[in-house]
Structures are given as C-alpha cells and as structure tokens.
C-alpha positions in Angstrom: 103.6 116.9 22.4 107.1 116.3 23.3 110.3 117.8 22.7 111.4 114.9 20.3 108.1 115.2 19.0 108.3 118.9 18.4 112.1 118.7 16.6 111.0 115.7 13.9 108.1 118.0 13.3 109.9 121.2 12.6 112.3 118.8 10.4 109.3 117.5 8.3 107.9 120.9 7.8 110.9 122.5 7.0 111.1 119.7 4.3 108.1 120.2 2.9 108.2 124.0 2.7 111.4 124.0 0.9 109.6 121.0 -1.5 106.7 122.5 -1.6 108.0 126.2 -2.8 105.6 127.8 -0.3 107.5 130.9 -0.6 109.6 132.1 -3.1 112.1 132.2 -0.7 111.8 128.6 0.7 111.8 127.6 -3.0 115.5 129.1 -3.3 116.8 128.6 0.7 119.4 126.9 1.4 118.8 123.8 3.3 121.7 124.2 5.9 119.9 127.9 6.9 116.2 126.9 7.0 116.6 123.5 8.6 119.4 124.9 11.8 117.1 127.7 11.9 113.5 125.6 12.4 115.4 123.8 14.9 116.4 126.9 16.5 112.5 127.9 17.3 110.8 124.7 17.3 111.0 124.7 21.1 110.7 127.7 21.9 106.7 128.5 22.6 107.3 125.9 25.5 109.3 128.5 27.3 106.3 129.4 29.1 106.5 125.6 31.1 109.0 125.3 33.8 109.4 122.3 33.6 109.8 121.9 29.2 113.1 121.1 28.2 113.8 125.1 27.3 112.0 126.4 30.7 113.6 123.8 32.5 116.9 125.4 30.7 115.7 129.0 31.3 113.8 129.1 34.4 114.6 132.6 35.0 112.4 133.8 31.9 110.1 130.7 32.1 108.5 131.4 35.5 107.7 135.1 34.9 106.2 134.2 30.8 104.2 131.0 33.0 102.8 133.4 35.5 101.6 135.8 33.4 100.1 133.5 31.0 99.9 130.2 31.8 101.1 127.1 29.8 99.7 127.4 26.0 98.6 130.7 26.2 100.0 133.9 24.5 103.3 132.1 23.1 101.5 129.3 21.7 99.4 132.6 19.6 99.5 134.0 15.9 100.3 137.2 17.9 102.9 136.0 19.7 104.3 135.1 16.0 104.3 138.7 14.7 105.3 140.2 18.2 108.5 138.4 17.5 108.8 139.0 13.7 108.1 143.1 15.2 111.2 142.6 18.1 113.2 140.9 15.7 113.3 143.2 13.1 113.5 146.3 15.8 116.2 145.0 17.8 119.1 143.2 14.7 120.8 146.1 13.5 120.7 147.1 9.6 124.2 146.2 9.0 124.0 142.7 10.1 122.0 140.9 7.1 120.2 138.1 7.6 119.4 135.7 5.0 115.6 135.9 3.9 115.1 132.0 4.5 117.0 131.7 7.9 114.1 134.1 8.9 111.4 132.3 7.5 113.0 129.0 8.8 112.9 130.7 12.4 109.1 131.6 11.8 108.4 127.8 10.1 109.8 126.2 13.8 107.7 128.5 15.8 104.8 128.1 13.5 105.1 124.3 13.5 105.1 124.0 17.0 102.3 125.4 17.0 100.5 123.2 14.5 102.0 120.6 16.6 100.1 121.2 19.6 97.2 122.0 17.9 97.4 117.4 17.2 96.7 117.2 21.0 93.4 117.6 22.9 94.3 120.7 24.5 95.1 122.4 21.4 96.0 126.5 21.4 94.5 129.8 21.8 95.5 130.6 17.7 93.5 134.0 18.5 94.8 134.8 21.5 93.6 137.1 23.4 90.6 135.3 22.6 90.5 131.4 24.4 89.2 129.8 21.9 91.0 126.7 21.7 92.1 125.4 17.6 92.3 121.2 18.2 92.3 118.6 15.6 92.8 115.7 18.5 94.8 113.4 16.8 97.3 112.7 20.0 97.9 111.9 23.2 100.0 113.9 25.1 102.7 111.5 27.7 106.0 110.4 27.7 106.9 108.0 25.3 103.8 108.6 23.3 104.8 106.1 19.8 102.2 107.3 18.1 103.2 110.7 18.4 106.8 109.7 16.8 105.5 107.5 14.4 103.3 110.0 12.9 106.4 112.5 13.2 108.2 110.4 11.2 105.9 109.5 9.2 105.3 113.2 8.2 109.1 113.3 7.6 109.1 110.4 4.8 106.1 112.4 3.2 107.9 115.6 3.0 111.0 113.7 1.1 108.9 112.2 -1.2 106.6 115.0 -1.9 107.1 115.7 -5.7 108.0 119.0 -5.9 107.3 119.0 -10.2 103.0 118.7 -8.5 101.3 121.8 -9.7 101.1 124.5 -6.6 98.2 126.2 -6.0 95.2 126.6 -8.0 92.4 124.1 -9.1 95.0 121.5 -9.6 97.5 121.9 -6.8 98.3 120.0 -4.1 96.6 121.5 -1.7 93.2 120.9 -3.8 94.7 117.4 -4.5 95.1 117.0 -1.4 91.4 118.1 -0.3 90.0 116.1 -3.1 91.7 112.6 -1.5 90.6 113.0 2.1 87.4 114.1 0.5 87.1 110.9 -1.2 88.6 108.6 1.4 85.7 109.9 3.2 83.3 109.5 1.0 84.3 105.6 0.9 84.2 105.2 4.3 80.4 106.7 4.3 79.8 104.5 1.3 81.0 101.3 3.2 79.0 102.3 6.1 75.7 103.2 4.3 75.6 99.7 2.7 76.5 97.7 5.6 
C-alpha cells in the first residue's frame, strides 16, 4: 500500500474507533489527540524500507531495521506493537502525562497500517517470529493504485456515517450485524449461482 494510502486509512479508522466506542477511552478522546496522533504512526512500520517515504526520511535507522529483518517483517508484527507500548512506557518519564487516547491513537496508526497491508497479496507476519503470512488480497500494490484510494476513501465515508446510537457488542452489535450482512450477501450470490 502507499503512503497516501496508509494516511486516509489511519484517518478512517481513527473515525470509526472514536464512532464506534471501541474503548472507553476512544468513546471519550478528543478528536484533535487521536486523529494527530494516528497520523503520527500510520507510517511508521515502513521504516524498515529504504526507500518508504519515512526510510527514505530516516535512512540511518532504516537500513540497519531493513537488514536485520527485511521489508514486512518484525515491524509489520503484533510484537512489534507491544515492544513499543513496553519502550514507550519505559522511556516517558512519570511526570509528563500523556493523555490515555493520544496513546491509543498512536497504537490505532500502527495497528491500521498493519491491517492495511494485510489488503495486499503479500500480507504480514501478524505472529512474527513465525512467517506465516495474514492476507485478505483485496489490492494491488503500485503507484497510483485508484482502487487502493477509492476504497480508502470509501472506508472514510463509512466511518462518518457509522451510527454510533447501533448497539455494540453482543448478539445485536455491529460486529454481529455486520457478519450477518456479508453472510447473507453471500448466501445470494450462491443462491444466484446455484439456479443459474
């Protein structure tokens, strides 16, 4: 995915975590912390590519991350994730609060540029060490890809509208609503099939 790509998707799911009340946090942030701060990590598992728009920036921490483990490896992991929630909270002194959602919003870039990747054929080592590979192929990866921006902002213009009075989890909430309409947009397809 591309960088563009990457930024409209941390917008759109910074939208629809704050809409969607995944945390009690989000439910309460304030948009000017968790949107600056998605931004802020969006990019950044693409610092182990030279030549990304952040290793191109940073080539002096870029080469060494690329050489040690290759593009899409342990940045683009769930470990990766929690090594830097572990750093981050080591290393920012006591005294110097910050705000519960600007966290989050730091860990909801990272994470959705992760998810973003995982729309392309190569997908990501989720369980890195291990090299498995999580993909739901939905994308091309190349320069100029439209269907790659469309979709982002498509995904953008869902996360505005999402009602945020839909029930949340349980038998009845939108994830399970959710579910229940690609389950039956399925089925129809099948149906149509069958009967042709």
């Amino acid at each position: 995915m591309t960088a563009e790509g990457h930024i409209i998707f941390a917008i759109a799911s910074a939208i629809f975590a704050k809409r969607a009340e995944l945390t009690p946090v989000l439910a309460s942030a304030d948009w000017w912390h968790i949107i600056p701060a998605a931004l802020l990590t969006c990019l950044l598992p693409d610092i182990d590519h030279p030549k990304s728009l952040l290793g191109q920036r940073l080539k002096w921490i870029s080469v060494p991350i690329a050489r040690a483990f290759g593009h899409r490896g342990f940045t683009h992991s769930l470990l990766a994730v929690l090594s830097g929630l572990a750093l981050f909270q080591i290393n920012v002194p006591a005294d110097w609060p910050v705000p519960a959602d600007v966290l989050q919003g730091l860990v909801l870039g990272y994470l959705s540029h992760i998810i973003a990747d995982m729309l392309t054929p190569a997908g990501v080592p989720l369980l890195w060490p291990c090299r498995w590979r999580f993909r739901f192929p939905l994308l091309r990866s190349q320069k100029g890809n439209q269907l790659e921006r469309v979709l982002c902002l498509a995904l953008v213009g869902y996360a505005i509208w999402f009602s945020p009075e839909q029930p949340y989890f349980g038998a009845n909430g939108w994830p399970a609503q959710m579910i229940n309409s690609v389950q039956n947009g399925i089925t129809r397809i099948a149906n149509k099939q069958l009967a042709q």
